[in-house]
C-alpha positions as CSV (number, residue, x, y, z in Angstrom):
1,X,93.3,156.9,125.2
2,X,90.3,157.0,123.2
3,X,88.8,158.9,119.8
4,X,86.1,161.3,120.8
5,X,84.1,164.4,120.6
6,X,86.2,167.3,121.3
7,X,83.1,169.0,123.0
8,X,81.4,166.4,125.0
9,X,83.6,163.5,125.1
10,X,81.6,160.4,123.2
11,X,84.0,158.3,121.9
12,X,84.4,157.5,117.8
13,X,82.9,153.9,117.5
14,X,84.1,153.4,113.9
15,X,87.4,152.7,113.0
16,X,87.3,154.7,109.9
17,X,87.8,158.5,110.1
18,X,85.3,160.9,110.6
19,X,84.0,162.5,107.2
20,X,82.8,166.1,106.9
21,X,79.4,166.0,107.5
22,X,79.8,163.5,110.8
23,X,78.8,164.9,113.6
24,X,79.0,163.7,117.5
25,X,75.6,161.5,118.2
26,X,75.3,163.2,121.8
27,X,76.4,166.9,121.3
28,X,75.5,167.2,117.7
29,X,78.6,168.7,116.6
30,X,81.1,168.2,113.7
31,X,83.9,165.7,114.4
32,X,86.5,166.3,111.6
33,X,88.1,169.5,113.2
34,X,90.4,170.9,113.9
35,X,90.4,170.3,117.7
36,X,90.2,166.8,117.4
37,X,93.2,166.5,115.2
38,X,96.6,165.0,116.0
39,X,98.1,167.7,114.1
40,X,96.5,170.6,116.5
41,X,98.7,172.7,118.8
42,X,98.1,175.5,120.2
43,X,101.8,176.7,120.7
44,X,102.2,176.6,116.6
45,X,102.2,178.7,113.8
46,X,98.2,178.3,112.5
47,X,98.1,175.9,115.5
48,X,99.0,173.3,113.1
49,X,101.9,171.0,113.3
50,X,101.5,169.7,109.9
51,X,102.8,172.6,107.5
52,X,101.7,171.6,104.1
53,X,97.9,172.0,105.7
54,X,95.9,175.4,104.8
55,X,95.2,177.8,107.5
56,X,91.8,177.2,108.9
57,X,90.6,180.3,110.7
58,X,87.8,178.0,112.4
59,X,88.9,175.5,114.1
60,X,85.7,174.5,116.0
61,X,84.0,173.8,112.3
62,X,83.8,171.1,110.0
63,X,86.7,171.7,107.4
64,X,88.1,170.4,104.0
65,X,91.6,169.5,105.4
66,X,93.6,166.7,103.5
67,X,96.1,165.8,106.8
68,X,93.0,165.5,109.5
69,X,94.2,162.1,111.5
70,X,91.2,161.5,114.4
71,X,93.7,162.1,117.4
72,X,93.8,159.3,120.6
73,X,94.0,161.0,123.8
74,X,92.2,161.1,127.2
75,X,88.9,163.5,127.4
76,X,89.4,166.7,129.7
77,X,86.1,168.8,129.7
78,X,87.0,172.4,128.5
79,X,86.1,173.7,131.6
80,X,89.2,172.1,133.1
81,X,91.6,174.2,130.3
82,X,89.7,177.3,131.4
83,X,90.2,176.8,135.3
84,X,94.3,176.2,134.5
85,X,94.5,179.2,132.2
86,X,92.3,181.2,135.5
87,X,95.1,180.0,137.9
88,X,98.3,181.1,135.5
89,X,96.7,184.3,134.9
90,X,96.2,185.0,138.5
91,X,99.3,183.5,139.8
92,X,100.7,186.3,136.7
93,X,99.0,189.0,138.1
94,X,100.2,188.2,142.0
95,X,103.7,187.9,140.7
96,X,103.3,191.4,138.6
97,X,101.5,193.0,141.9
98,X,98.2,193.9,139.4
C-alpha cells in the first residue's frame, strides 16, 4: 500500500499531503484530487464518502477541497478498470441476448 499518482502510479515521497499546485514528477499531473482521495467512491452520492465536502464536478483536477486525505492503496493502471467494466458489460449483454 503506497501513496501515488492516480494516473501513472509514482509514489508520494513526502510525508506531508499533496498541496494544490503539486503535481506527479513523471506524469505531470495534479495530485490533490479527487481520485486519489480516501474519501472517493464511485458507488456514492457526488462519489464522495465524506458529506460535508462540496460537489466537485471534476474529479481528475486540482481542487480546493478541505477533507482531501492522500489515500494508501495498491496502484492498478486504468486500463485494468476499463477491461473489468468490458467483461461485465459483455457478460450483461450475453445474459440479456443483445
Amino acid at each position: 500500500m503506497t501513496r501515488h499518482c492516480w494516473k501513472c502510479g509514482a509514489e508520494w515521497p513526502f510525508c506531508r499531503l499533496p498541496g494544490r499546485n503539486d503535481t506527479c514528477e513523471r506524469c505531470g499531473s495534479d495530485l490533490k484530487v479527487c481520485l486519489n482521495c480516501v474519501s472517493y467512491d464511485r458507488t456514492v452520492a457526488y462519489e464522495c464518502r465524506d458529506r460535508r465536502a462540496e460537489e466537485i464536478a471534476q474529479k481528475d483536477r486540482s481542487n480546493f477541497c478541505e477533507y482531501f486525505d492522500l489515500a494508501r492503496r495498491e496502484y492498478v493502471p486504468a486500463a485494468s478498470h476499463d477491461s473489468r467494466e468490458g467483461q461485465a458489460r459483455d457478460r450483461l449483454r450475453k445474459l440479456l441476448g443483445d
